[in-house]
C-alpha positions as CSV (number, residue, x, y, z in Angstrom):
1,X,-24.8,12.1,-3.5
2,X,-22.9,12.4,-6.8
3,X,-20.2,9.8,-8.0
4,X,-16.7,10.5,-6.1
5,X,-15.1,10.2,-9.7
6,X,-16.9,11.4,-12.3
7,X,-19.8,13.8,-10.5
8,X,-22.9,11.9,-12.1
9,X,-25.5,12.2,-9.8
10,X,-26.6,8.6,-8.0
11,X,-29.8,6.9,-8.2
12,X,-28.9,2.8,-8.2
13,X,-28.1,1.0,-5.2
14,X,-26.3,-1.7,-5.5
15,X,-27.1,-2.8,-1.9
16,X,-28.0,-1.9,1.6
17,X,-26.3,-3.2,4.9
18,X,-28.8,-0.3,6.7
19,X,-27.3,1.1,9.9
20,X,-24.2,0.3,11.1
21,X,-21.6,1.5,13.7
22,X,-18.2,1.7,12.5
23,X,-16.5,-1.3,12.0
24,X,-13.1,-1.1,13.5
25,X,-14.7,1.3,16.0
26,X,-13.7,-1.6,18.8
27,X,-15.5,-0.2,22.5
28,X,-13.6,-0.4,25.9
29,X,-16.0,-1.3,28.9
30,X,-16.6,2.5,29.8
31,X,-18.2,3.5,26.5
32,X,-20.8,0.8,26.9
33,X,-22.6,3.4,29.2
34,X,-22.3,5.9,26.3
35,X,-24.5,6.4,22.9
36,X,-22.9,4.4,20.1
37,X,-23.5,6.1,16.9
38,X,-24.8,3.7,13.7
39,X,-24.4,5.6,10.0
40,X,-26.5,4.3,6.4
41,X,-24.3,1.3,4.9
42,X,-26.0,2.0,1.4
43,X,-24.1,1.3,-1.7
44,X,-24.4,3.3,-4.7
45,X,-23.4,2.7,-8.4
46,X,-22.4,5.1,-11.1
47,X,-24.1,4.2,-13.9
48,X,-21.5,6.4,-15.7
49,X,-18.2,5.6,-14.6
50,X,-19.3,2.0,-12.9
51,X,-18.1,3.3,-9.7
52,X,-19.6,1.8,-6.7
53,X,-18.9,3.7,-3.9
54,X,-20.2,4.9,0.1
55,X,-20.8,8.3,0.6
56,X,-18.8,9.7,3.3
57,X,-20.8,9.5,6.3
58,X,-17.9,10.0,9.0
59,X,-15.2,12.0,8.0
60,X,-11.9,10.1,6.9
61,X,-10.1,12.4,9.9
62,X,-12.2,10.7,12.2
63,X,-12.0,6.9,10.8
64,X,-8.3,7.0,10.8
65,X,-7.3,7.9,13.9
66,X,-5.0,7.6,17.2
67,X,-7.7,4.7,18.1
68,X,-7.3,3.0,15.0
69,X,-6.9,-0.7,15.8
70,X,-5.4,-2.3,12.3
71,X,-2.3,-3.6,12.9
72,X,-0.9,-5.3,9.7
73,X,2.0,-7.2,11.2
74,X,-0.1,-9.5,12.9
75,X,-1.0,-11.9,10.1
76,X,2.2,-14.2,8.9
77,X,0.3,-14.8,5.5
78,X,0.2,-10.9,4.6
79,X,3.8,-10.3,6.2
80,X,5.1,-13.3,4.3
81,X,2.9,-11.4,0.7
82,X,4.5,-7.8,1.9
83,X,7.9,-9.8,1.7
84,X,7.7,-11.4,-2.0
85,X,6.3,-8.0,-3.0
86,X,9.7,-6.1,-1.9
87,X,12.1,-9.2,-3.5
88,X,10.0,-9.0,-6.8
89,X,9.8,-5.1,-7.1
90,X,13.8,-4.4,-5.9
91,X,14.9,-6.9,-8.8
92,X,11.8,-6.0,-11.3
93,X,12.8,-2.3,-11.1
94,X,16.5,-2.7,-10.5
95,X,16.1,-0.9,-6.9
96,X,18.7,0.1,-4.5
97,X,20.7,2.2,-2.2
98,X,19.6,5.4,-4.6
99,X,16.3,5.0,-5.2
100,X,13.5,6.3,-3.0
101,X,10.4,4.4,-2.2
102,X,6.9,5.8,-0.5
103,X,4.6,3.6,1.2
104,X,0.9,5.2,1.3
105,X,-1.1,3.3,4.4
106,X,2.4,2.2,5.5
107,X,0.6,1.0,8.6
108,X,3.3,-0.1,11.5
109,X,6.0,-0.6,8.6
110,X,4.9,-4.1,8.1
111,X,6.3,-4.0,4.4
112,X,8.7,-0.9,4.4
113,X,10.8,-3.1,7.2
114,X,11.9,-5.5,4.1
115,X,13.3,-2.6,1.6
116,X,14.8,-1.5,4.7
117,X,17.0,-4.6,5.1
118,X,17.8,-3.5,1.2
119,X,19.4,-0.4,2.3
120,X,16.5,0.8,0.0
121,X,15.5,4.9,1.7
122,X,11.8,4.8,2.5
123,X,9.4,6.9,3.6
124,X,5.9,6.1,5.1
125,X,2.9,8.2,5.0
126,X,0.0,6.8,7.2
127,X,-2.8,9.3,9.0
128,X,-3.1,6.8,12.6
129,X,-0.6,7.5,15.1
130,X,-0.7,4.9,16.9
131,X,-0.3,2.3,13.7
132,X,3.0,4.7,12.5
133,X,4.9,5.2,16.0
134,X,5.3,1.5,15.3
135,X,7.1,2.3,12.3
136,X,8.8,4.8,13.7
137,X,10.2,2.9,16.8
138,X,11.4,0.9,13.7
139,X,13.5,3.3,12.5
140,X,11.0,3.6,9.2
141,X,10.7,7.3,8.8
142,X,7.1,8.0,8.6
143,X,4.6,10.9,8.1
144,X,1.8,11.1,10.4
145,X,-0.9,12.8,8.0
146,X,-3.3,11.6,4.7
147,X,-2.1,11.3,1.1
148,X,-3.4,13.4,-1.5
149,X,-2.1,16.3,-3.9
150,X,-1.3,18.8,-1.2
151,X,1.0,16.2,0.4
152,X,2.3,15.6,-2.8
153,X,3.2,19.1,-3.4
154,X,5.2,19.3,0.2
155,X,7.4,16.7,-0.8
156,X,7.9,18.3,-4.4
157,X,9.3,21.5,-2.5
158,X,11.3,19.3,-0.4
159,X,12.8,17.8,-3.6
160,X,11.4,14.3,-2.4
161,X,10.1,12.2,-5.5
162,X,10.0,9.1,-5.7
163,X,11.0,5.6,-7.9
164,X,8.5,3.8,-6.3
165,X,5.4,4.6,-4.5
166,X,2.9,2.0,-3.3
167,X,-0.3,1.7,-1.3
168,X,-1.6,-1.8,-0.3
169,X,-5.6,-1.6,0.4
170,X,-5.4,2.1,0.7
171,X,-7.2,3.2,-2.7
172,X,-10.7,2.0,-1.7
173,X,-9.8,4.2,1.6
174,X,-9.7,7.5,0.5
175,X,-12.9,9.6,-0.3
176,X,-11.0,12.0,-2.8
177,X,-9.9,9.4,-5.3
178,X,-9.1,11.7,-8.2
179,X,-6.9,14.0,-5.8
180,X,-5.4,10.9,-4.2
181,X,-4.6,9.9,-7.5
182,X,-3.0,13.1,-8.5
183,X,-1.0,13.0,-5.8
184,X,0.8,9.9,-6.9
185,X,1.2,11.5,-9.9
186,X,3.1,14.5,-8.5
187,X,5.3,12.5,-5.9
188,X,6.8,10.4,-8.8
189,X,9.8,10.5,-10.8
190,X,9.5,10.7,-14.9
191,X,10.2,7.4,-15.1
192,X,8.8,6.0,-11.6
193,X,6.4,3.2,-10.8
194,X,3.4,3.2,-8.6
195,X,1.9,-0.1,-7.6
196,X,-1.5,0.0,-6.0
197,X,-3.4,-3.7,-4.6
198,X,-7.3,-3.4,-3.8
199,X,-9.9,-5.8,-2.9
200,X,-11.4,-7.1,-7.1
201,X,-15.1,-6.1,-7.2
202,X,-15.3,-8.8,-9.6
203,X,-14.8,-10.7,-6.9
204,X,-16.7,-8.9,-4.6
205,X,-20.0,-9.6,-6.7
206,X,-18.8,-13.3,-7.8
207,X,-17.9,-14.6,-4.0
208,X,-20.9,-12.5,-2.1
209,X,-18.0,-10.8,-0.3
210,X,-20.6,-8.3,0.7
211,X,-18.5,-8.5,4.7
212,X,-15.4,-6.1,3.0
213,X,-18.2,-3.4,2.7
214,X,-17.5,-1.6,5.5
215,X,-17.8,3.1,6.1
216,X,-14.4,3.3,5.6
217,X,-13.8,1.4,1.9
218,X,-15.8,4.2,0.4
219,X,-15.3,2.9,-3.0
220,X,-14.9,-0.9,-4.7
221,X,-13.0,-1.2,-7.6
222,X,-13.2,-2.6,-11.0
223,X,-9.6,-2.7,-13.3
224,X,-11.6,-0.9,-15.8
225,X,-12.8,2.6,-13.6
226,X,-9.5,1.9,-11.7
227,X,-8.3,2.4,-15.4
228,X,-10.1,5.2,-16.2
229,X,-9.4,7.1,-13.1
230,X,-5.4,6.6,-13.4
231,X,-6.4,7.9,-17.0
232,X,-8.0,11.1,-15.7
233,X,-4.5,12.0,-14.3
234,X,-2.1,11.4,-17.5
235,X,-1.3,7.7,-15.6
236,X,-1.4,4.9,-17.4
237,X,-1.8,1.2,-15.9
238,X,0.9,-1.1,-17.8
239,X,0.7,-4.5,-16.0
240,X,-2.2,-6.1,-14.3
241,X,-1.6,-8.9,-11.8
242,X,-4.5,-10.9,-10.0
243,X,-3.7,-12.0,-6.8
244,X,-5.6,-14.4,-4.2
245,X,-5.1,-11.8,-1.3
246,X,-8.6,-10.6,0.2
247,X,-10.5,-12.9,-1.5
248,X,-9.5,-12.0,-4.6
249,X,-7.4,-8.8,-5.6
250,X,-5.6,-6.8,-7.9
251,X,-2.3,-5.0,-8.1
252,X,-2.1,-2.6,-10.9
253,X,1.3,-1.0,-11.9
254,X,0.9,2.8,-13.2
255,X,3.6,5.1,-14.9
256,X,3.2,8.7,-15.8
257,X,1.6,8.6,-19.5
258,X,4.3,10.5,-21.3
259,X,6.6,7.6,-20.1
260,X,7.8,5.4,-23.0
261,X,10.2,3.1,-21.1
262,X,7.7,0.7,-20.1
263,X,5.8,-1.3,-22.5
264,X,2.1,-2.7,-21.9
265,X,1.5,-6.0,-21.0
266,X,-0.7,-8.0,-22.5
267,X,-2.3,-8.3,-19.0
268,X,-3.9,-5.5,-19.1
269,X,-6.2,-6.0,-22.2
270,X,-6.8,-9.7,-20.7
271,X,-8.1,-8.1,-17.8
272,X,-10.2,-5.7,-19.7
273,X,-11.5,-8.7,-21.8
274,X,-12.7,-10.5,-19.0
275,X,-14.5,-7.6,-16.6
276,X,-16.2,-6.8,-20.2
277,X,-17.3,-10.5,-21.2
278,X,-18.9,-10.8,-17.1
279,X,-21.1,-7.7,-18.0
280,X,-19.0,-5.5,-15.7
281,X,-19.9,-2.3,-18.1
282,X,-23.7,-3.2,-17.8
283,X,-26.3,-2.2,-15.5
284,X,-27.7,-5.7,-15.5
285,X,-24.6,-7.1,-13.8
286,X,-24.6,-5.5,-10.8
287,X,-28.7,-6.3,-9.4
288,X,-29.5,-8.9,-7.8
289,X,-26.9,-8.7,-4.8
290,X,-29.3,-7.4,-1.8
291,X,-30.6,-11.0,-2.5
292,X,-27.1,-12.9,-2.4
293,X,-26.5,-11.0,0.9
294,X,-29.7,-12.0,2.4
295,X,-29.2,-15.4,2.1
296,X,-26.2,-15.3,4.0
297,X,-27.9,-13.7,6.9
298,X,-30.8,-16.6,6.6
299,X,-28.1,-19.1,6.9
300,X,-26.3,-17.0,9.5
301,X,-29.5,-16.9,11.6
302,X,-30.4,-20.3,11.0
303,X,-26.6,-22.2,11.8
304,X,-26.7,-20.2,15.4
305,X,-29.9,-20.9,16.5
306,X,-29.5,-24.5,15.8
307,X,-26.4,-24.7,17.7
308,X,-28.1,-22.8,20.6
309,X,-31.2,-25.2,20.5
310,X,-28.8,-28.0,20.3
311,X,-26.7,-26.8,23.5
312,X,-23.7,-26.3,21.0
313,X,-20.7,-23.4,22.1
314,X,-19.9,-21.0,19.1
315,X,-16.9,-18.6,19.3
316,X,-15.6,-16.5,16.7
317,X,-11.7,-15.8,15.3
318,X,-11.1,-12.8,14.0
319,X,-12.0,-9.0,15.6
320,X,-12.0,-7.7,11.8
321,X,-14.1,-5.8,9.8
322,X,-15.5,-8.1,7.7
323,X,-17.2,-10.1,10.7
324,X,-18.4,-6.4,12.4
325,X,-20.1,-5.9,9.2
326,X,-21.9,-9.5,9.0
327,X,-22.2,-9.3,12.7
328,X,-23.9,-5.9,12.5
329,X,-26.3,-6.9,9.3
330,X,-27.4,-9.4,10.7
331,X,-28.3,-7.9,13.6
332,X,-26.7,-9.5,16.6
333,X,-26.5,-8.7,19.6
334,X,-24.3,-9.8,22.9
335,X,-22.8,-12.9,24.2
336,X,-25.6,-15.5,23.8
337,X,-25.2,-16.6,20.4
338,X,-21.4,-16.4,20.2
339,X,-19.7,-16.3,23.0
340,X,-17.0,-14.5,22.2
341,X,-14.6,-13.4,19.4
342,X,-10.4,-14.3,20.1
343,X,-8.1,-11.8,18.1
344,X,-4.3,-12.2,17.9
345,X,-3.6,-8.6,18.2
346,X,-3.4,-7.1,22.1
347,X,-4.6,-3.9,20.4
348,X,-8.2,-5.6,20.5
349,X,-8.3,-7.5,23.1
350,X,-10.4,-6.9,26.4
351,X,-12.7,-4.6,24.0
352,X,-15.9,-5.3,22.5
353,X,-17.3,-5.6,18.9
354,X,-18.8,-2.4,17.9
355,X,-22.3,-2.7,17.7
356,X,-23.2,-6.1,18.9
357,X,-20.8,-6.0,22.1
358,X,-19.5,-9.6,21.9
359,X,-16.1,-9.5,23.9
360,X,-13.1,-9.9,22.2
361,X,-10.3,-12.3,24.1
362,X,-7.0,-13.6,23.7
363,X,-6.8,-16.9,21.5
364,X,-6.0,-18.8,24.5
365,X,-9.5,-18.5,26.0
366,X,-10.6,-21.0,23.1
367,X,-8.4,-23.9,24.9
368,X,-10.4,-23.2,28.3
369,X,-13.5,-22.9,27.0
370,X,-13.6,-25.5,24.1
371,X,-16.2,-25.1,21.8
372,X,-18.2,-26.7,19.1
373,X,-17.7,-24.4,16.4
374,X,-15.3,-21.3,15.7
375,X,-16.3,-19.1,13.3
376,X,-13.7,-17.6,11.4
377,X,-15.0,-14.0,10.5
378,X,-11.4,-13.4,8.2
379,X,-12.6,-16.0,5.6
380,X,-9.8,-15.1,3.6
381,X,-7.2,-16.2,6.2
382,X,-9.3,-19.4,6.8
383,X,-6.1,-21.8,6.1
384,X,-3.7,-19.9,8.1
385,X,-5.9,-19.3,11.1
386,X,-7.3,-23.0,11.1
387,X,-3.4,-24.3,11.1
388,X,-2.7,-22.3,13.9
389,X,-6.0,-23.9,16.1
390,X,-5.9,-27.1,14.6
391,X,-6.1,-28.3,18.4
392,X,-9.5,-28.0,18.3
393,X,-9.8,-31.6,16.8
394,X,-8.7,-32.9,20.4
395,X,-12.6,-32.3,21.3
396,X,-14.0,-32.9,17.9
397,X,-13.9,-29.2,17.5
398,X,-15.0,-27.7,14.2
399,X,-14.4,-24.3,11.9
400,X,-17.2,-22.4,10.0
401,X,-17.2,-19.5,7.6
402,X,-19.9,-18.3,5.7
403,X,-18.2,-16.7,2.5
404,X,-19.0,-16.9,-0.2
405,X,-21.4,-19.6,1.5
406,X,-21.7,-21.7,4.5
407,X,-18.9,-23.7,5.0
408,X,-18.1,-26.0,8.1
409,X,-14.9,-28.1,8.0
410,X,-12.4,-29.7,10.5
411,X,-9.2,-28.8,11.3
412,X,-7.7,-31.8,9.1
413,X,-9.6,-30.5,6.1
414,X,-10.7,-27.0,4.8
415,X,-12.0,-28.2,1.9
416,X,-15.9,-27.8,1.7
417,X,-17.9,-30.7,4.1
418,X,-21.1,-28.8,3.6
419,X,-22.4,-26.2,0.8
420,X,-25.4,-25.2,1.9
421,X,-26.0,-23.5,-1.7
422,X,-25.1,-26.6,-3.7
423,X,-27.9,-28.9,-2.1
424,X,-30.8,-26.9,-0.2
425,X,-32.4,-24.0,-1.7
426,X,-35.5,-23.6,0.4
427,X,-35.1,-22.2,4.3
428,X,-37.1,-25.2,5.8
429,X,-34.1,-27.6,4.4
430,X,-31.4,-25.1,5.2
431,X,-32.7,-25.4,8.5
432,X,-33.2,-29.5,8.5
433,X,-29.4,-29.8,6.9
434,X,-28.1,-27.4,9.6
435,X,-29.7,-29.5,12.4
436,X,-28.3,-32.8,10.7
437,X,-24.9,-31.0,10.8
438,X,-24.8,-29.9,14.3
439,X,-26.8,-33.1,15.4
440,X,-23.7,-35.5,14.3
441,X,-20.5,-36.2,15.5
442,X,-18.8,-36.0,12.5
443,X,-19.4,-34.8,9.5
444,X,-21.2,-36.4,6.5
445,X,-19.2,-36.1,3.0
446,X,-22.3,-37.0,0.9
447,X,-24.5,-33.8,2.9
């Protein structure tokens, strides 16, 4: 495998999740009498460019899909973000009834629906049919295919450029970054903007977010390479902002490089600054991660056999990715251990998990079934989700996440009750605090 960016060949793995089904690859009843197909998870580094990247083992075309199961309008917190993106960027850039704005991984027209009420012209561009006849019943005008320069070049003949073009956790997605990139160059007007968010590896590597590694983010993302690569293409990156979607992520503004309207914010070299003083350009940086990982599986191992032991019910919240990929590195498998995972969104409901083939269920099941602990695979929507089943206090009910470490906390309070990584570094008091924890009624502060 050579590096998607720069063609170095790659020799350093950053880390290894082994074999994995796909993880948004949710299964009906019928296919569980069918061979499920598990590809390497292995993450590579560029010791050139500082990449890190997947290598393509299932084709984009077949990842993005007519089954695709995303749907982005289902979380309030990222439809409420999508809004105070479109009221910053139509006053920031002066936007309106004559200006043309493209959405890359416009999804169901989650965010294009707000420029919309603008009177702003939009166009989406998303490759799942399913996600963009959502749009499209909408009334967002949407094109059913991938990004890239040959898409690019379409709209040029069509005299379609754009002042703004956007793409919201849609870089890491796309195996041909360089031609994505140039794309976005070619669909923009002289004196356009393109604004681009993606999950931080920073953060990635800080927070043990090793759950958003998943076949179809083929590469994660420093400012620096994202620099470099927008470089490649005569783009240049002239504001920075860090934002605490995803666990931590960035949205990087670019304008074609022969553009001298737009000055450079100071962000931008603070940003440099800082991925340089946490090593981010050195090899030494990024070892030591397959260990980080493992000790989240150790304490994933070691929290539901305890409950089990203890005749405690776990369910999960959340059919996402992130929770596929812990799921599936760590190796579970069916209903014993959790009992089943709720999901908002009808589109996964009454399916099962790829891989482990825990149901999925509509939220409501959690009232009938009332259990001990519910684990909240979407860590990063932890507040949100445990507002919305606070109720599980009425039975002394009680959330858990395990990212960046083990975390169990009641629905009054979601700050940290336990840290598992402050307190107990061996596995025999890991296991001896877990037991304390599941053994009491309440929680213990001091723990």
């Amino acid at each position: 495998m050579n590096c998607r960016h720069c063609n170095t060949p790659l020799k350093l793995v950053f880390v290894d999740l082994n074999n994995c089904p796909l993880s948004n690859d949710m299964l009906t009843q019928s296919q569980l009498d069918q061979p499920e197909t598990y590809y390497p998870l292995k993450v590579y580094m560029c010791h050139s460019c500082f990449l890190v990247q997947v290598d393509e083992m299932k084709k984009a075309e077949l990842i993005f899909n007519n089954e695709y199961t995303y749907f982005s309008s289902f979380s309030k917190s990222w439809l409420a973000h999508a809004k105070r993106y479109v009221d910053m960027m139509t006053v920031r850039f002066n936007l309106g009834e004559s200006s043309q704005v493209i959405e890359i991984a416009s999804n169901d027209g989650y965010l294009l629906q707000y420029f919309k009420e603008y009177n702003i012209p939009v166009l989406g561009v998303d490759p799942t049919a399913n996600t963009a006849s959502i749009a499209i019943s909408k009334g967002i005008p949407t094109i059913i295919d991938f990004f890239g320069s040959e898409l690019a070049n379409k709209f040029k003949y069509q005299g379609i450029k754009a002042d703004l073009i956007l793409g919201n956790n849609v870089l890491a997605h796309t195996p041909n970054i360089d031609d994505f990139v140039q794309g976005v160059k070619i669909a923009m007007k002289e004196n356009g903007v393109a604004t681009f968010e993606f999950p931080h590896l920073y953060q990635l590597i800080e927070e043990n977010q090793f759950d958003t590694i998943y076949h179809e983010h083929f590469s994660y993302l420093s400012f620096i390479t994202v620099y470099n690569i927008f470089k490649s293409q005569d783009l240049e990156i002239f504001d920075v902002e860090e934002l605490p979607t995803h666990g931590g992520s960035l949205r990087v503004f670019a304008k074609h490089t022969a553009d001298t309207t737009k000055s450079i914010s100071p962000n931008v070299q603070k940003l440099f600054d800082k991925e340089i003083q946490a090593g981010m350009c050195t090899l030494q940086y990024y070892s030591g991660f397959q260990s980080k990982v493992d000790k989240i599986k150790y304490d994933f191992w070691n929290f539901l056999i305890m409950a089990k032991k203890h005749n405690k019910t776990v369910v999960g919240y959340g059919a996402a990715a992130k929770g596929n990929t812990l799921i599936n590195y760590c190796g579970l498998k069916g209903d014993d251990l959790i009992k089943f995972v709720c999901d908002a969104s009808p589109f996964k409901q009454n399916r099962l998990l790829p891989g482990s083939h825990i149901p999925v269920k509509h939220p409501d099941e959690i009232k009938q079934l009332k259990p001990d602990y519910v684990i909240i695979f979407p860590w990063n929507l932890k507040t949100e989700i445990s507002e919305q089943l606070s109720y599980i206090k009425e039975w002394n009910g009680k959330f858990v996440t395990f990212i960046p470490e083990m975390e169990i906390f009641t629905a009054k309070k979601t700050e940290i009750r336990s840290s598992i990584k402050q307190k107990f570094y061996s596995i025999r008091n890991v296991v001896a605090a877990q037991i304390a924890l599941i053994q009491s009624d309440g929680l213990s502060a001091n723990l």
